[in-house]
N, C-alpha and C positions, 0 to 999 in steps of 0.2 A: 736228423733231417727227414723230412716228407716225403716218402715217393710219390715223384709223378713219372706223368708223362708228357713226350717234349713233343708239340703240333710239328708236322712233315708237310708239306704238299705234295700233293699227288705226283705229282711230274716228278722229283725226288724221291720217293716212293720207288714207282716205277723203275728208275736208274738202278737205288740200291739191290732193287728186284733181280732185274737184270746181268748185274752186277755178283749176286750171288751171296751179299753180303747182309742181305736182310729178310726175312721171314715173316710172310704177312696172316698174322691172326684173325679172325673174324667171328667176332662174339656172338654174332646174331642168331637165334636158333634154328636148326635145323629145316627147316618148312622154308625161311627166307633165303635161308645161303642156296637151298636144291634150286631153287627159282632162277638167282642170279651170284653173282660173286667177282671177285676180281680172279684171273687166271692162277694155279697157282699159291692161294689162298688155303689155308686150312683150316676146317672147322672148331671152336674151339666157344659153344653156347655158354652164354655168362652164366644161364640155370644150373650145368652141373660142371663150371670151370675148375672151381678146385679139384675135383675129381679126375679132370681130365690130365694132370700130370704131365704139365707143358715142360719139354725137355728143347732147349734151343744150342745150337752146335755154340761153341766161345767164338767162333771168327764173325759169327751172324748178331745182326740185330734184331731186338723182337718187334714189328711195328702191330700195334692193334687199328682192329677196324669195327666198325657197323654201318649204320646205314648213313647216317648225317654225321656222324661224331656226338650225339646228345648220351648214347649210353657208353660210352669210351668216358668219354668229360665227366658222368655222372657216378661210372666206379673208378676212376684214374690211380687210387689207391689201391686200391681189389689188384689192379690190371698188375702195376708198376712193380706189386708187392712179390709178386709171382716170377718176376725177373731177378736174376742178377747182373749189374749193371745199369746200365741204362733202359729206360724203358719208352714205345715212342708209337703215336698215335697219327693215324692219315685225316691229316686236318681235312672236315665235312665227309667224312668217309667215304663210303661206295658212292656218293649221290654226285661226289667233287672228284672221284677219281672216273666217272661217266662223264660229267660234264667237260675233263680234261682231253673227251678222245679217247681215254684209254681202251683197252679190250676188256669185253667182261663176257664173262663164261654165261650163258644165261639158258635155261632150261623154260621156253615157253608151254609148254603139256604140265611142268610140275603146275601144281593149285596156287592158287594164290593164298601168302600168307595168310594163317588163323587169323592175327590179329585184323585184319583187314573183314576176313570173312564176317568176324562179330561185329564189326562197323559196322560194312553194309547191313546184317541181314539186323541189327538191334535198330537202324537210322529207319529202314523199309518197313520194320513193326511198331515205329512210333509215329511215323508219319501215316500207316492205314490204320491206326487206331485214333488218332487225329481227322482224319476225311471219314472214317465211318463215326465219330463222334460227331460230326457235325454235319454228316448230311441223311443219316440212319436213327443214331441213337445215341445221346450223351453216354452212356456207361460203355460206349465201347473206349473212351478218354482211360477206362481201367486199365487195356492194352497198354497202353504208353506209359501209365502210373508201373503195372509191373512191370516194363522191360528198365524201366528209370530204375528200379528197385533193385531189380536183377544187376545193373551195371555197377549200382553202387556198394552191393556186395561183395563183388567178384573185385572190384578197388581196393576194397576194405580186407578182404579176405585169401585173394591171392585165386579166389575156385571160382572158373567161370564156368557155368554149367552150359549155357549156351557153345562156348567152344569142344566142350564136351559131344554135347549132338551133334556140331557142324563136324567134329573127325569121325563121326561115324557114317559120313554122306558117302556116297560112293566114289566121287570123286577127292576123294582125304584119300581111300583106301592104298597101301602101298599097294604096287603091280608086282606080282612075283616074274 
């Protein structure tokens, strides 16, 4: 049989929380959980999960999480394999356990996610190489050709170089 994992909703969640009878994962990387998290919550990034040697009491449940439930759904295998027993995921993740009211730990000073950071700052260097193509100089349209290029490697490749710069901003840098 196929491990999976069995969808929770949040209010449920919450109870088994409370309760004491369930243990909430949250695969999301480091950068995203420091920003926000359900209380409680411990870290456990899908990038070096295996490594992390998730040990869960017998009396508890393991429930995973991320942001919507798209990368919970997307390694359900990964997650489930890693338990014994049952394995069990917070249906639409942190996004459905905010929406429920719930409490979430949230750290406004940490950065906002990398991934977020490469959105913006790769959307703001296609779009001024787009206005200065067109109101400056067609070859500034390059701008946008390489940051397109850039995106599509770091897709292909797994290495975003741009996220690379953005952690060396000073506001990436950890505070001692």
């Amino acid at each position: 049989m196929t491990p999976r994992l069995i969808p929770q909703p949040a209010s449920e969640v919450a109870q088994r929380l409370k309760d004491g009878r369930a243990v909430l994962i949250d695969i999301r990387e480091p950068d995203e959980f420091a920003r926000a998290h359900a209380p409680g919550a411990i870290s456990r990034p899908l990038s070096t999960f295996e490594a992390a040697h998730l040990k869960i009491e017998a009396s508890q449940d393991a429930v995973f999480t991320c942001k919507t439930g798209m990368r919970t759904g997307a390694n359900c295998d990964r997650l489930a394999a890693s338990i014994s027993g049952e394995a069990y995921v917070l249906e639409g993740g942190l996004d459905a356990w905010t929406k429920a009211g719930l409490p979430v730990a949230e750290n406004t000073r940490a950065p906002i996610e990398m991934n977020r950071q490469v959105m913006i700052t790769a959307g703001l260097l296609v779009l001024t190489g787009v206005i200065l193509g067109v109101t400056v100089n067609p070859g500034f349209y390059g701008l946008s050709a390489f940051v397109g290029a850039g995106l599509t490697f770091a897709g292909v490749t797994g290495f975003c170089g741009m996220a690379r710069i953005l952690a060396l901003a000073p506001w990436n840098r950890v505070q001692a």
